[in-house]
Residue frames as qw, qx, qy, qz and C-alpha x, y, z in Angstrom:
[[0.364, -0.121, 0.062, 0.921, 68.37, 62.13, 81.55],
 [0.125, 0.856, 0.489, 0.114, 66.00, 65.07, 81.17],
 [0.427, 0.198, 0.027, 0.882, 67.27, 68.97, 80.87],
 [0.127, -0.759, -0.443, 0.459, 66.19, 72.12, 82.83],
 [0.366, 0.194, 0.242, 0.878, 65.88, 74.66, 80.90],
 [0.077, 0.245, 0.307, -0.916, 64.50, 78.65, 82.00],
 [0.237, 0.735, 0.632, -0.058, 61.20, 79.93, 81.55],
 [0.235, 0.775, 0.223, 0.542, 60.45, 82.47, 78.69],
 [0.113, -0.957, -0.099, -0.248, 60.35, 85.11, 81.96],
 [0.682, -0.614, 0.186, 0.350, 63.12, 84.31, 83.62],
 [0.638, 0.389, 0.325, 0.580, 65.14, 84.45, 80.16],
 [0.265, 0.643, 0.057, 0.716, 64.27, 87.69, 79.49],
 [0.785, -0.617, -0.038, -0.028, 64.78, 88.77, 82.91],
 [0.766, -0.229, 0.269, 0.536, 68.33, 87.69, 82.87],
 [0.406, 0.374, 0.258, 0.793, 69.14, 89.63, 79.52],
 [0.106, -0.916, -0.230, -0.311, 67.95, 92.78, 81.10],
 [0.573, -0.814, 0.039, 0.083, 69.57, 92.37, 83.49],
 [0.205, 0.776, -0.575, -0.157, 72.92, 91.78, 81.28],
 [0.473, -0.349, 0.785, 0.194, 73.46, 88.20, 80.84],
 [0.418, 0.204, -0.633, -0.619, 73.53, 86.32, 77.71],
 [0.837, -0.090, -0.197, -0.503, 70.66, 83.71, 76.70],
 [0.634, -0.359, 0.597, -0.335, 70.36, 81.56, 79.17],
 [0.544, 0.091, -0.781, -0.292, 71.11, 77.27, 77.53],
 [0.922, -0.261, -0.221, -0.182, 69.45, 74.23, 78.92],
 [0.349, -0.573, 0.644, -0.368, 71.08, 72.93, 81.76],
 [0.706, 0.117, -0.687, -0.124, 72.16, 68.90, 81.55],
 [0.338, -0.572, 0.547, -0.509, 71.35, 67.56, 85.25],
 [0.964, 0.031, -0.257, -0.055, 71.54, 64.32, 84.08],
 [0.740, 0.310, -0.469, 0.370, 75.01, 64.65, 85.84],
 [0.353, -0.488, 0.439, -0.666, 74.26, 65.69, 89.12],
 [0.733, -0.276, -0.622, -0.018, 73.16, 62.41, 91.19],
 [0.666, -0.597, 0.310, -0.321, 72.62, 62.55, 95.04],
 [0.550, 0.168, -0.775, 0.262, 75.54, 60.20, 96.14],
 [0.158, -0.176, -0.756, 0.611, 74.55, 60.51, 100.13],
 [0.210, -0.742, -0.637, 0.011, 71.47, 61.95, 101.84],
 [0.283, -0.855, -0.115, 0.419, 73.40, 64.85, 103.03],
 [0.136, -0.623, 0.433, 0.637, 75.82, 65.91, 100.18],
 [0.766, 0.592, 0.176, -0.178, 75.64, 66.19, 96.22],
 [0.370, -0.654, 0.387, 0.534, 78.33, 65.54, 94.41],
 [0.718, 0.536, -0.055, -0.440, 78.70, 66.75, 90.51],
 [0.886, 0.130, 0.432, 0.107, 79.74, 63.99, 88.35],
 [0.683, 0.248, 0.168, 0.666, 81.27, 66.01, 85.79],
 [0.329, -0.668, -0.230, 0.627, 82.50, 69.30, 86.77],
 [0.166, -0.140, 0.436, 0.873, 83.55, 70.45, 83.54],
 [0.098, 0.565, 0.593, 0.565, 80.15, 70.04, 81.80],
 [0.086, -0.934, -0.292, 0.189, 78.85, 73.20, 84.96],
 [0.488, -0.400, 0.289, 0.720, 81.90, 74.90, 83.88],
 [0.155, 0.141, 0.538, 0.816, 80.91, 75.46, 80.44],
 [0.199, -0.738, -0.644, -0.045, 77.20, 75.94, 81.43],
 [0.247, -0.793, -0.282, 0.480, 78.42, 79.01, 83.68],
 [0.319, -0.298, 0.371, 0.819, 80.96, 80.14, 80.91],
 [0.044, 0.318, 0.645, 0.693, 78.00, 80.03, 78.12],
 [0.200, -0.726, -0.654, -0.072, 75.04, 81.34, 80.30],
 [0.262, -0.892, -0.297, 0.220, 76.77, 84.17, 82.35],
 [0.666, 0.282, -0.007, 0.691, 79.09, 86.65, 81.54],
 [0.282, -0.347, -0.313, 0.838, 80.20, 90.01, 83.74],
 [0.071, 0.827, 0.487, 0.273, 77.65, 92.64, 83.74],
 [0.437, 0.296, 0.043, 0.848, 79.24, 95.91, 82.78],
 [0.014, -0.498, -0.280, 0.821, 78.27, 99.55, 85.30],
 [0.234, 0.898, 0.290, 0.235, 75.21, 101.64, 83.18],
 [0.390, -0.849, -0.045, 0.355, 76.83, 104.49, 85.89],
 [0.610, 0.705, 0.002, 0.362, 79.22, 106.79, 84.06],
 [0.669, -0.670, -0.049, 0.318, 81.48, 106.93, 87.04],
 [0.316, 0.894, -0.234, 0.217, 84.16, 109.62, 86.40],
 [0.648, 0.173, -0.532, 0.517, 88.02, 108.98, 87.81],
 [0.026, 0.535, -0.256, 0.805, 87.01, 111.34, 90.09],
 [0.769, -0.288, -0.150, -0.551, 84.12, 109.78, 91.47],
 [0.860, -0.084, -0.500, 0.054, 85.74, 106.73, 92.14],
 [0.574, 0.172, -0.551, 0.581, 88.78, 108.22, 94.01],
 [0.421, -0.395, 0.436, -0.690, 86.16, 109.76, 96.53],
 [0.927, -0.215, -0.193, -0.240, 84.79, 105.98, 97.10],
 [0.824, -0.017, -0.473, 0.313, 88.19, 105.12, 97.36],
 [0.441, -0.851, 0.014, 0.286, 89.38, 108.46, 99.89],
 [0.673, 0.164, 0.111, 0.713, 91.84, 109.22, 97.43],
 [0.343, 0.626, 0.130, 0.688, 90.64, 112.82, 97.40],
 [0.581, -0.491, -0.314, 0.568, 91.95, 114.75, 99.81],
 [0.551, 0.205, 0.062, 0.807, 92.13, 118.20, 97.87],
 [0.200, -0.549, -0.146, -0.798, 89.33, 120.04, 99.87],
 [0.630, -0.362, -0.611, 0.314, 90.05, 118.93, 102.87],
 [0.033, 0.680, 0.008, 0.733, 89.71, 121.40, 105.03],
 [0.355, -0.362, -0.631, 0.587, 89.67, 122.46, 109.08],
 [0.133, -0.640, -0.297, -0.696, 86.67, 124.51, 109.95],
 [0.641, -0.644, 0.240, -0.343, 86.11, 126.20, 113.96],
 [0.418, -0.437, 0.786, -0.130, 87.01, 122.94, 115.75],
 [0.936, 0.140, 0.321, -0.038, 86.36, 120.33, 112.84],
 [0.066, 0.712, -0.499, -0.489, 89.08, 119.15, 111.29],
 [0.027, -0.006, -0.922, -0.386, 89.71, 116.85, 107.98],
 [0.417, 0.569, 0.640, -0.304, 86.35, 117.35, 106.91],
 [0.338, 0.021, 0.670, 0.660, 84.95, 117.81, 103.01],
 [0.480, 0.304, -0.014, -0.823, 82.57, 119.51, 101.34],
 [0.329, 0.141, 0.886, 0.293, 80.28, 117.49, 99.13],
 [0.288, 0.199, -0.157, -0.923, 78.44, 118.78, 96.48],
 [0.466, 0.396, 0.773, -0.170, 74.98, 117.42, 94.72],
 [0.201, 0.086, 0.664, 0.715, 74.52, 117.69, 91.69],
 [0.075, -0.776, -0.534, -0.327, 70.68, 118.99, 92.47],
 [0.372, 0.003, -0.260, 0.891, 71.31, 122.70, 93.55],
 [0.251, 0.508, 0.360, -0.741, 69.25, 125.81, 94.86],
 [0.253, 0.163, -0.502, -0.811, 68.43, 126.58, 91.32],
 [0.311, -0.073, -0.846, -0.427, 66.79, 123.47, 90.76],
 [0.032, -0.610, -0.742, 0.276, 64.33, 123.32, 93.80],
 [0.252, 0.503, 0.056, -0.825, 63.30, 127.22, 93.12],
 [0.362, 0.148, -0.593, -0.704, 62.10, 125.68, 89.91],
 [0.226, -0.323, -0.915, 0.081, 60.54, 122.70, 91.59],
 [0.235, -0.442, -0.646, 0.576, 58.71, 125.45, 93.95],
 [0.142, 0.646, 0.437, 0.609, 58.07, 128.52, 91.96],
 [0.312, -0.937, -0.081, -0.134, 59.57, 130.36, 94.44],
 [0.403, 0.689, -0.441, 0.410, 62.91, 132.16, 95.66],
 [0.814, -0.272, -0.439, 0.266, 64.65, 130.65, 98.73],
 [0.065, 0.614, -0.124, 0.777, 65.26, 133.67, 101.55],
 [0.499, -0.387, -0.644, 0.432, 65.17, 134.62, 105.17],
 [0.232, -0.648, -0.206, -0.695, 63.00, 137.19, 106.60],
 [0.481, -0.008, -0.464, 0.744, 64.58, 138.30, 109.67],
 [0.362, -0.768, -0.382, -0.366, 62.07, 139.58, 112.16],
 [0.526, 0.011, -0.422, 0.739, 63.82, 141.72, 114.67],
 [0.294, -0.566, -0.002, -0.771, 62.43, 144.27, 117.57],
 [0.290, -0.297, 0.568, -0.710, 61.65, 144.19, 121.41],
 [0.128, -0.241, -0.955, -0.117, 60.12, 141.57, 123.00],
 [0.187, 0.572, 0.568, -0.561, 56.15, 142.34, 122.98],
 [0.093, 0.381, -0.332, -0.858, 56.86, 144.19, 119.70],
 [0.800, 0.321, 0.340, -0.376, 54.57, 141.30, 117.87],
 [0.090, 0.499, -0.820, -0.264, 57.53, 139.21, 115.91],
 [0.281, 0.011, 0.958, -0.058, 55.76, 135.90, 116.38],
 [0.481, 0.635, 0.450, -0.405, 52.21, 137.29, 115.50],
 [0.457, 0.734, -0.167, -0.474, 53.57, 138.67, 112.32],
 [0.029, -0.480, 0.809, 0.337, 55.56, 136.00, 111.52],
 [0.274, 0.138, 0.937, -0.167, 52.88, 133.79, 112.02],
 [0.429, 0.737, 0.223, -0.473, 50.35, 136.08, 109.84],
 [0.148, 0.714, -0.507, -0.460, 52.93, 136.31, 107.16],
 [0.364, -0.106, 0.925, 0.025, 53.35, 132.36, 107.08],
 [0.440, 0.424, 0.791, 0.004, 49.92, 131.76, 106.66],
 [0.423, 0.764, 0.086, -0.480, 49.48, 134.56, 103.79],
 [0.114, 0.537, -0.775, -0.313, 52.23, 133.32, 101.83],
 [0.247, -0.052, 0.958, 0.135, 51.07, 129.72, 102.13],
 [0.510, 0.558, 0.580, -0.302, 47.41, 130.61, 101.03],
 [0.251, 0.694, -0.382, -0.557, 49.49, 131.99, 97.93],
 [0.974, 0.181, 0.066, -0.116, 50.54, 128.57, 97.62],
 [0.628, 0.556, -0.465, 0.285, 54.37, 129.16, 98.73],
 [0.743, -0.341, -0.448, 0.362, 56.60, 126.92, 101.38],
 [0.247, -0.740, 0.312, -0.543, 57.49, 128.84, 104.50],
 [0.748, -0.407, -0.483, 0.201, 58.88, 127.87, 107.89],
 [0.149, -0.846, 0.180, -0.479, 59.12, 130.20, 110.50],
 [0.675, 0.013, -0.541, 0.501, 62.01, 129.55, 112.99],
 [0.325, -0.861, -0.020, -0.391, 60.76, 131.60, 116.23],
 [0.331, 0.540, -0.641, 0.434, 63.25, 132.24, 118.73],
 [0.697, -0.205, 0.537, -0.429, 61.35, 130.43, 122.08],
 [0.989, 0.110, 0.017, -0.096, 60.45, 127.64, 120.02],
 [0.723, 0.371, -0.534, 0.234, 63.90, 126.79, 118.97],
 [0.296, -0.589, 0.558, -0.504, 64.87, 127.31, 122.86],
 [0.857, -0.157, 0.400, -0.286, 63.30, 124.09, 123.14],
 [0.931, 0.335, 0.137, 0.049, 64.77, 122.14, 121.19],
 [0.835, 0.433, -0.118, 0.318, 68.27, 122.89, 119.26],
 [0.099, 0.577, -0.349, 0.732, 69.47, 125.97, 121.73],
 [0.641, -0.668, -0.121, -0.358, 67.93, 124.98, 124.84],
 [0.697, -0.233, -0.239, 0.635, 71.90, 124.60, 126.42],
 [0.257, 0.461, -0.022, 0.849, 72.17, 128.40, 125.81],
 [0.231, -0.622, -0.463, 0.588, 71.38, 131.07, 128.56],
 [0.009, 0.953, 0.303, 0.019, 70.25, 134.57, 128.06],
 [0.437, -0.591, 0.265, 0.624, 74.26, 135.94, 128.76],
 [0.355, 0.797, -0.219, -0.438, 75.61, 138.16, 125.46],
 [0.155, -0.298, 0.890, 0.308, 77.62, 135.11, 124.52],
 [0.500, 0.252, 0.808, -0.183, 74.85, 132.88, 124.65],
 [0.479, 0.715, 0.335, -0.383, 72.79, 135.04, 122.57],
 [0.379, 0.703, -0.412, -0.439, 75.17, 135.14, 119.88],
 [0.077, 0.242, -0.916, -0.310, 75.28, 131.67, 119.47],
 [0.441, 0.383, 0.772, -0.251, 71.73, 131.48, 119.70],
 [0.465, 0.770, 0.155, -0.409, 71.55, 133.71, 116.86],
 [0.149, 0.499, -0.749, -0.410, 74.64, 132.47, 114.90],
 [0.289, 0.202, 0.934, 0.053, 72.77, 128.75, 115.13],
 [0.433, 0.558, 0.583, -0.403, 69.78, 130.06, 113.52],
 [0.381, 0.780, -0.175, -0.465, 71.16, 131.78, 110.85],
 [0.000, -0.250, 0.936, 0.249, 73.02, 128.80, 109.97],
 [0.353, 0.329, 0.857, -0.179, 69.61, 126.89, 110.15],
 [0.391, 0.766, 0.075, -0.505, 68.01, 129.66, 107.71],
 [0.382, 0.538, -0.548, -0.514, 70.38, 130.02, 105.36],
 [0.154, -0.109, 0.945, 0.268, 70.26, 126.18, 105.13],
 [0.448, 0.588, 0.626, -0.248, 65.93, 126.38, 104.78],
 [0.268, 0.812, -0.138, -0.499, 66.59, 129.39, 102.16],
 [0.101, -0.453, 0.830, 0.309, 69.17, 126.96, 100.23],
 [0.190, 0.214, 0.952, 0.109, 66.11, 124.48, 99.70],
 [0.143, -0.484, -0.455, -0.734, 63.79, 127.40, 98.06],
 [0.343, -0.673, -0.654, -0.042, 62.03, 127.90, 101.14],
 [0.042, -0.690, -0.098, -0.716, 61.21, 130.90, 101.90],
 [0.539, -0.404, -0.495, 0.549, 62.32, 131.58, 106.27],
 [0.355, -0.787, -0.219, -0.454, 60.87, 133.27, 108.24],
 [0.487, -0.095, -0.554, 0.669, 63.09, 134.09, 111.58],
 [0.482, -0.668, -0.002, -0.567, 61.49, 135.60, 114.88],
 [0.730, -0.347, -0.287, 0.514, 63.96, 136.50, 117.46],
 [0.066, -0.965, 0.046, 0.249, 64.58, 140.13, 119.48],
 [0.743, 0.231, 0.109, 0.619, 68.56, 139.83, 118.07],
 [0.120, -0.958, -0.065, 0.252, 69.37, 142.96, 119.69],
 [0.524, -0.522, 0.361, 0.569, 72.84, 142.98, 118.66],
 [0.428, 0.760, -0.217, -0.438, 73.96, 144.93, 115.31],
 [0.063, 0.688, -0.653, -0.309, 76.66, 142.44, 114.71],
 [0.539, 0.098, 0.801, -0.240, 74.88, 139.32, 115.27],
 [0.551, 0.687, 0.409, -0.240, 72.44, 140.19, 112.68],
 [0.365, 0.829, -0.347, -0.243, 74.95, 141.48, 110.15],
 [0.136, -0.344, 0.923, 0.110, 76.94, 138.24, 110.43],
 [0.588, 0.386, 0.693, -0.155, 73.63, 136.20, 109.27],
 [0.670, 0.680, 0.103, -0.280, 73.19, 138.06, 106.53],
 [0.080, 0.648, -0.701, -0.288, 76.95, 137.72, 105.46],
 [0.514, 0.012, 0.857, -0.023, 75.89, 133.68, 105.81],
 [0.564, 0.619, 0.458, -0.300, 73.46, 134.57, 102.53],
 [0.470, 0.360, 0.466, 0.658, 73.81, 135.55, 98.75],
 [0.095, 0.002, 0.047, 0.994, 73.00, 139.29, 98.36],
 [0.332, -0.183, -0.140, -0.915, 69.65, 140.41, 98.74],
 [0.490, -0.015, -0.865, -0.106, 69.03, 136.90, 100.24],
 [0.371, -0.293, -0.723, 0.503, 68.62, 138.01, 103.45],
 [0.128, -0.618, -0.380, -0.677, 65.73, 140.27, 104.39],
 [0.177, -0.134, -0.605, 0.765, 65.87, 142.78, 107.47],
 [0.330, -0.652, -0.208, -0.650, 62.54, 143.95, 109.15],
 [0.169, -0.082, -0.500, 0.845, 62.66, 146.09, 112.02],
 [0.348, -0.670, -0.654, -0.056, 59.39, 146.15, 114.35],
 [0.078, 0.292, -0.172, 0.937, 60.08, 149.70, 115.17],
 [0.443, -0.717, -0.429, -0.324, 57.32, 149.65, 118.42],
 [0.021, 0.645, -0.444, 0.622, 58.86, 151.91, 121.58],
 [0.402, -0.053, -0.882, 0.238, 59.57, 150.14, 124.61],
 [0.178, 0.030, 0.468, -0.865, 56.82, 151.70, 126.59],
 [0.769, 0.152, -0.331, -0.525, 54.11, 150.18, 123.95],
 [0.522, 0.161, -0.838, 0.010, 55.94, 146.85, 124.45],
 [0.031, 0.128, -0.682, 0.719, 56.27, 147.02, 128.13],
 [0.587, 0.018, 0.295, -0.754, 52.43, 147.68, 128.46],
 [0.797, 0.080, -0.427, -0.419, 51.31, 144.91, 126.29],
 [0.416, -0.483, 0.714, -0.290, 53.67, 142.83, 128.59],
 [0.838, 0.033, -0.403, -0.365, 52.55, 139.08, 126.98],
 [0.804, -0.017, -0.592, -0.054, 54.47, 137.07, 128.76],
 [0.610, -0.791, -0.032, 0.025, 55.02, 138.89, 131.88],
 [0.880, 0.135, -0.035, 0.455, 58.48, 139.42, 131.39],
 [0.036, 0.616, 0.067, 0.784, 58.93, 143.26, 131.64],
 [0.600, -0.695, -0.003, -0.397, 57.42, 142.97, 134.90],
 [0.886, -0.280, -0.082, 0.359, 59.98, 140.16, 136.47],
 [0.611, 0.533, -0.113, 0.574, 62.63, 142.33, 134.95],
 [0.173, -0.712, 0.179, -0.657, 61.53, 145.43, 136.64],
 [0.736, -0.585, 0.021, -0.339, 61.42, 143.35, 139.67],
 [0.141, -0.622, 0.759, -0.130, 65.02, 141.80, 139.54],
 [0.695, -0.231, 0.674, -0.100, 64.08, 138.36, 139.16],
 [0.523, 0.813, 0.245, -0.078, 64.85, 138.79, 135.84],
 [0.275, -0.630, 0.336, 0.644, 68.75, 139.95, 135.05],
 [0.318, -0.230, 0.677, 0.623, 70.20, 140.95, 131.67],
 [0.300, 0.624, 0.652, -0.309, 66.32, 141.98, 129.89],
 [0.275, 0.196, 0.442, 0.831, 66.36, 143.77, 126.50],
 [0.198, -0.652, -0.189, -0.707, 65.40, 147.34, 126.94],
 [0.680, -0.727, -0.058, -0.073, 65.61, 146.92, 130.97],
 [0.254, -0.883, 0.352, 0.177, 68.91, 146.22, 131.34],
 [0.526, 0.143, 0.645, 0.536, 70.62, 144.74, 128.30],
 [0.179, 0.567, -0.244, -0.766, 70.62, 147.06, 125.25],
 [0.677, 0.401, 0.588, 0.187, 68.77, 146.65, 122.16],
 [0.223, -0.403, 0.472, 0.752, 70.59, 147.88, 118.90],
 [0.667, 0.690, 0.178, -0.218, 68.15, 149.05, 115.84],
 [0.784, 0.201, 0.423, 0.407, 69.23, 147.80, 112.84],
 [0.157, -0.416, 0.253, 0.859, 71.50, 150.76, 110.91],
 [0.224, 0.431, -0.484, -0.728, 70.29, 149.88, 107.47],
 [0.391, 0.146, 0.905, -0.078, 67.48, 146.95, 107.08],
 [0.159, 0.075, 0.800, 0.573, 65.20, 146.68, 104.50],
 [0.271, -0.645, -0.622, -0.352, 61.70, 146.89, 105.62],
 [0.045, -0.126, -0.689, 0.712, 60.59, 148.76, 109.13],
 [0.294, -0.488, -0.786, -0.239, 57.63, 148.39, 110.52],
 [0.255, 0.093, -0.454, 0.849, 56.90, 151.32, 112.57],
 [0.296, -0.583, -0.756, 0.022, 54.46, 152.01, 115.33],
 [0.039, 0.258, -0.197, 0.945, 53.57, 155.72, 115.88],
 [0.453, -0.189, 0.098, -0.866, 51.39, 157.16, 118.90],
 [0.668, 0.117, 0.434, -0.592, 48.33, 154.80, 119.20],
 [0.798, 0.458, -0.185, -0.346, 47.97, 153.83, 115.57],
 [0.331, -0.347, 0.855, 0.198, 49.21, 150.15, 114.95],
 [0.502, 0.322, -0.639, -0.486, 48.84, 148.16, 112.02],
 [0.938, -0.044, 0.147, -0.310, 47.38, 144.61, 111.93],
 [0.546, -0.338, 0.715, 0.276, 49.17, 141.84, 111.70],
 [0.671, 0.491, 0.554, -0.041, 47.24, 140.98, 108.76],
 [0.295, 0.939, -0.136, -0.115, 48.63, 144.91, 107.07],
 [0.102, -0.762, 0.606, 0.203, 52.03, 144.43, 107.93],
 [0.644, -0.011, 0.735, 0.215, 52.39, 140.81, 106.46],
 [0.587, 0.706, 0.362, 0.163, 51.00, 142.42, 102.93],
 [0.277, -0.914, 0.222, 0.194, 53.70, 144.79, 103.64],
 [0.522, -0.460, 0.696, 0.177, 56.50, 142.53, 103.65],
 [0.705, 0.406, 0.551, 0.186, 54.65, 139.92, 100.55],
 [0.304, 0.933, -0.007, -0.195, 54.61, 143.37, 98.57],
 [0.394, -0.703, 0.548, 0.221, 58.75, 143.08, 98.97],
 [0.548, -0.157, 0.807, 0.155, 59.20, 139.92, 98.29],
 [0.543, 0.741, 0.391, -0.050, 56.77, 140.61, 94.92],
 [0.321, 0.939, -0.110, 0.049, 58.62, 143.50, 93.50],
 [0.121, -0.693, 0.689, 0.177, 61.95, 141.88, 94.46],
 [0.120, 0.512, -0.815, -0.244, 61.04, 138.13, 92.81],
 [0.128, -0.271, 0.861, -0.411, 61.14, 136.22, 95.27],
 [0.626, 0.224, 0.499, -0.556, 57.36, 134.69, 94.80],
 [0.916, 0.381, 0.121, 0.036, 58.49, 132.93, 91.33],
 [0.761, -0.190, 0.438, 0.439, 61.26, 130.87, 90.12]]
């Protein structure tokens, strides 16, 4: 007869983990009765062995009644039907904007580049990025081609389209702005209402209009991607500032305006904009 009994680490071990002190273990009553099967001689003596060695290890977790009855689907009081989802819940997290703007040392916001295409939305957005980040704050700049590829690229150019190419984005903003980060958007958004429904998606002052105020005849020449030219040539339909209207913004925050000859760097107008965001916070938690 000989007894197994735990090593020191395994002991403590176990009590961490919530069981009581582990006893020696009599396996003087185990015996191999076949090559293929054990059977115990005295069942009662593992009985007590399991009753003195283990005992139920109690949740740390301060689960609330509430808590549980969302594990169990009991709660059902914020259920809700949103567009075409229905029976669907919020959930909440206990880390909130607050707490990343402290993580970041910076306000979470969406700088809403709007203006003709050619006006120089991407350049500035893309000047603005990297001045902010050499400050040493997060940015991501959501440009309105790039996303074409990629989350909108079912949408067409039609006046529908374009408002759900601009309602998706502003839903994609306000969610970057929610995580402290500081969005950048660059897209023409010709439409008055389009753009005034994003910002409703925000908290007050959350949502920052600048208007590239450059005349379509400035654009038109710079031409970058040749686009102005198809227009004029019909192969092209539906063209902001050719034949699709573009709606300046009534009441936006910043403008960026190009008189005559005289344009600003990209480099000016991004210190422009940082200024803002300085004297309104937004550059510490």
């Amino acid at each position: 007869m000989f007894e197994c009994s735990p090593s020191p680490a395994v002991a403590v071990a176990a009590e961490s983990l919530g069981f009581v002190k582990l006893h020696p273990i009599n396996v003087a009553g185990i015996y191999r009765t076949s090559r293929k099967s054990l059977t115990l001689r005295n069942a009662s003596l593992i009985d007590e062995c399991n009753r003195k060695c283990f005992k139920p290890i109690k949740a740390k977790d301060d689960f609330s009644t509430q808590h549980c009855a969302e594990f169990n689907g009991k709660n059902h009081r914020q259920m809700s039907n949103v567009g075409k989802s229905t029976n669907i819940l919020w959930h909440d997290c206990p880390i909130q904007k607050h707490d990343r703007q402290q993580l970041l040392q910076q306000k979470g916001c969406v700088i809403w580049l709007t203006g003709l295409s050619g006006s120089g939305k991407s350049t500035l957005a893309c000047a603005l990025s990297r001045s902010l980040h050499s400050r040493g704050k997060l940015t991501y700049v959501l440009d309105g081609d790039n996303i074409r590829h990629g989350l909108n690229r079912d949408l067409s150019f039609r006046a529908e389209d374009r408002s759900e190419n601009i309602r998706r984005i502003g839903e994609v903003a306000k969610l970057f702005a929610d995580a402290g980060v500081i969005c950048i958007a660059s897209l023409i958004s010709p439409y008055q209402k389009d753009r005034d429904a994003c910002r409703a998606l925000l908290p007050e002052g959350d949502f920052i209009e600048v208007f590239i105020d450059v005349p379509l005849q400035v654009c038109e020449a710079r031409d970058p991607k040749g686009l102005y030219k198809l227009a004029r040539s019909g192969k092209i339909k539906g063209f902001t500032g050719v034949d699709d209207p573009y709606e300046p913004p009534c009441s936006c925050e910043i403008i960026l305006q190009q008189k005559g000859n005289d344009c600003m760097s990209p480099s000016d107008m991004a210190e422009i904009v940082i200024s803002y965001l300085e004297e309104k916070g937004y550059l510490w938690a």
